[in-house]
C-alpha positions as CSV (number, residue, x, y, z in Angstrom):
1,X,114.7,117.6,107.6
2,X,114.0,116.0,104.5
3,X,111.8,117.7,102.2
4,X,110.1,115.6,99.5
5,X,108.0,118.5,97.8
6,X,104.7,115.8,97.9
7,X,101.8,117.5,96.3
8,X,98.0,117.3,95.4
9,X,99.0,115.0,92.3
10,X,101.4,112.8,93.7
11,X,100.6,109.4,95.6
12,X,102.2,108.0,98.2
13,X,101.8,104.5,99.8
14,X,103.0,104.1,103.0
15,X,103.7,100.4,103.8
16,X,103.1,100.9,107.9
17,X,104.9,101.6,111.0
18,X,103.6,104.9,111.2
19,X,103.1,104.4,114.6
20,X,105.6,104.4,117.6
21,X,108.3,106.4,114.9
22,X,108.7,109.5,117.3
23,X,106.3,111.3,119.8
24,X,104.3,112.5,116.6
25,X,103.4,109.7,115.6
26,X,99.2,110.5,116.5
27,X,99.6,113.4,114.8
28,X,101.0,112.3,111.2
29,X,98.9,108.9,111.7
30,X,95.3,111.7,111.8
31,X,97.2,113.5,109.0
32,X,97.6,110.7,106.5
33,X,93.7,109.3,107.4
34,X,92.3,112.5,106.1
35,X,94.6,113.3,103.0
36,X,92.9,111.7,100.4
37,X,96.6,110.7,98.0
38,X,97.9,109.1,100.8
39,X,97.8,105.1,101.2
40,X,98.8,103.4,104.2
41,X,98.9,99.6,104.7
42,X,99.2,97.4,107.9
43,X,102.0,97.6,109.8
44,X,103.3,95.5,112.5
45,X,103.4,98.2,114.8
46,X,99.8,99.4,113.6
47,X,98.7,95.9,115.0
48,X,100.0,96.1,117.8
49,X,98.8,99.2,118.4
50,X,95.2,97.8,117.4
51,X,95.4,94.9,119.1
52,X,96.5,96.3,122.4
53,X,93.9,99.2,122.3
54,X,91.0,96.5,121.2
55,X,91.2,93.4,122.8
56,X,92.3,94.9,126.1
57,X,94.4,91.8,126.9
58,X,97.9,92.8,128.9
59,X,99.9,90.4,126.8
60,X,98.8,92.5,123.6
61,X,99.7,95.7,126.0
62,X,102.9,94.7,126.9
63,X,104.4,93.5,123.1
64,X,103.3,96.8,122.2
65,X,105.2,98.8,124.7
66,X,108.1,96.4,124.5
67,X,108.5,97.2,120.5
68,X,108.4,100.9,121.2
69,X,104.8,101.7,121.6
70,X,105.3,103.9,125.2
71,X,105.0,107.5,123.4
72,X,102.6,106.4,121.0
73,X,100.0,105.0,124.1
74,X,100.7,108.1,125.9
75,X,99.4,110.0,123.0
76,X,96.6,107.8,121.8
77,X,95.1,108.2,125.5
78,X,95.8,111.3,126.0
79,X,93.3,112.3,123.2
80,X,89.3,113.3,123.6
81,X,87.4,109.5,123.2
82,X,85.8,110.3,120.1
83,X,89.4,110.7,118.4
84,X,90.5,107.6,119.6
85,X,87.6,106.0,118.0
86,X,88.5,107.1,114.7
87,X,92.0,106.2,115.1
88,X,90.8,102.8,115.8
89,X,88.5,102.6,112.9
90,X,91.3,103.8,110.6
91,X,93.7,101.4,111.6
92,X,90.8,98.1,111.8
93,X,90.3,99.0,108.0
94,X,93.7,99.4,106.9
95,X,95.0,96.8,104.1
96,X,97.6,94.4,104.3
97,X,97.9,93.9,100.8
98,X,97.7,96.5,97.7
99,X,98.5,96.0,94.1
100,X,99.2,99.0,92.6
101,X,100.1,100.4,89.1
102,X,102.0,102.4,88.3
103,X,103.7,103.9,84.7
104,X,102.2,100.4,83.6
105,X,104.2,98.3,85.7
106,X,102.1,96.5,88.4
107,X,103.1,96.3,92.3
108,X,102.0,94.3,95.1
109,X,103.1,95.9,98.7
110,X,103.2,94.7,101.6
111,X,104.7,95.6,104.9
112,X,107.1,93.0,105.5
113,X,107.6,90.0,102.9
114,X,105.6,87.6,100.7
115,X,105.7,84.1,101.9
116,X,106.3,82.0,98.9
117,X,105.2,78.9,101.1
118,X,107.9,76.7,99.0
119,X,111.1,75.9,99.1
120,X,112.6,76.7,96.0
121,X,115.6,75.1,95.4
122,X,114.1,72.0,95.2
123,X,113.1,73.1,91.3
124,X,116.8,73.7,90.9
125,X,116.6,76.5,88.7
126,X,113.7,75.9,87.1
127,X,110.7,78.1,89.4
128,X,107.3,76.7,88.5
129,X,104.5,79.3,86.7
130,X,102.6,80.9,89.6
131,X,100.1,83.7,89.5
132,X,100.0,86.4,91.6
133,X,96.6,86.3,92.1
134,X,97.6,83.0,93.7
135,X,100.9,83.7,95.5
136,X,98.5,86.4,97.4
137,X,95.9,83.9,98.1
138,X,98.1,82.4,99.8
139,X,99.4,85.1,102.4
140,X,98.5,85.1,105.9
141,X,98.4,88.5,108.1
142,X,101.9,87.4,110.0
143,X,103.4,87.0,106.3
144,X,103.0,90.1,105.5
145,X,103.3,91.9,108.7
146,X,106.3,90.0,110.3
147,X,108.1,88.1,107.7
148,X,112.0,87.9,108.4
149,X,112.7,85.2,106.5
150,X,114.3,85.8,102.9
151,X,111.7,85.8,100.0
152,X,111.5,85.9,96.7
């Protein structure tokens, strides 16, 4: 096992998929909701998880325990009700986006990718001046929780 040695004044940011990583994966997910210099984002597999658990429609049910979601469903229902409700309100206000700073440099994570939403190599070379602010705008949920695509 890897030790890390994470501490009371360190951060971490997790960028998802806590869930359905091992039969523990209840158990760290309730650990990192109550430590407060942990940060998780949206993951695909947190959506899932959400969505199936939610809407309780059997296509949302069935991707989940397609992607690997069997242990983790056993777990979630196998906890007392009130649990599962705050399980589900930590994961329904989890971000998909977070800028971050850190030693002065500045960060925005995501889970999977940015979507640019251009294709670049019609500027040959020269990329036009885009803010940030704007390429983030600009993000939609399945950007940044499923992108496979290469990105800039």
């Amino acid at each position: 096992m890897l030790e890390i040695n994470f501490n009371n004044e360190d951060t971490m940011y997790i960028l998802g998929d806590v869930v359905d990583r091992g039969p523990e994966s209840i158990l760290a997910l309730k650990h990192i909701a109550v430590t407060n210099n942990i940060f998780m984002l949206m993951g695909n597999h947190e959506q899932m998880m959400l969505d199936a658990v939610t809407t309780g429609k059997r296509e949302c049910l069935e991707l989940w325990i397609n992607n690997g979601g069997y242990e983790t469903f056993k777990g979630f229902y196998e906890l007392p009700k009130e649990e599962q409700k705050e399980i589900i309100t930590y994961l329904s206000e989890l971000p998909y986006i977070r800028n971050v700073k850190v030693n002065a440099q500045n960060y925005v994570l995501v889970h999977a990718g940015i979507n640019m939403g251009t294709n670049w190599r019609i500027f040959k070379g020269r990329l036009p001046t885009v803010s940030t602010a704007d390429i983030i705008k600009r993000q939609r949920v399945d950007d940044v929780l499923w992108i496979r695509n290469k990105f800039i």
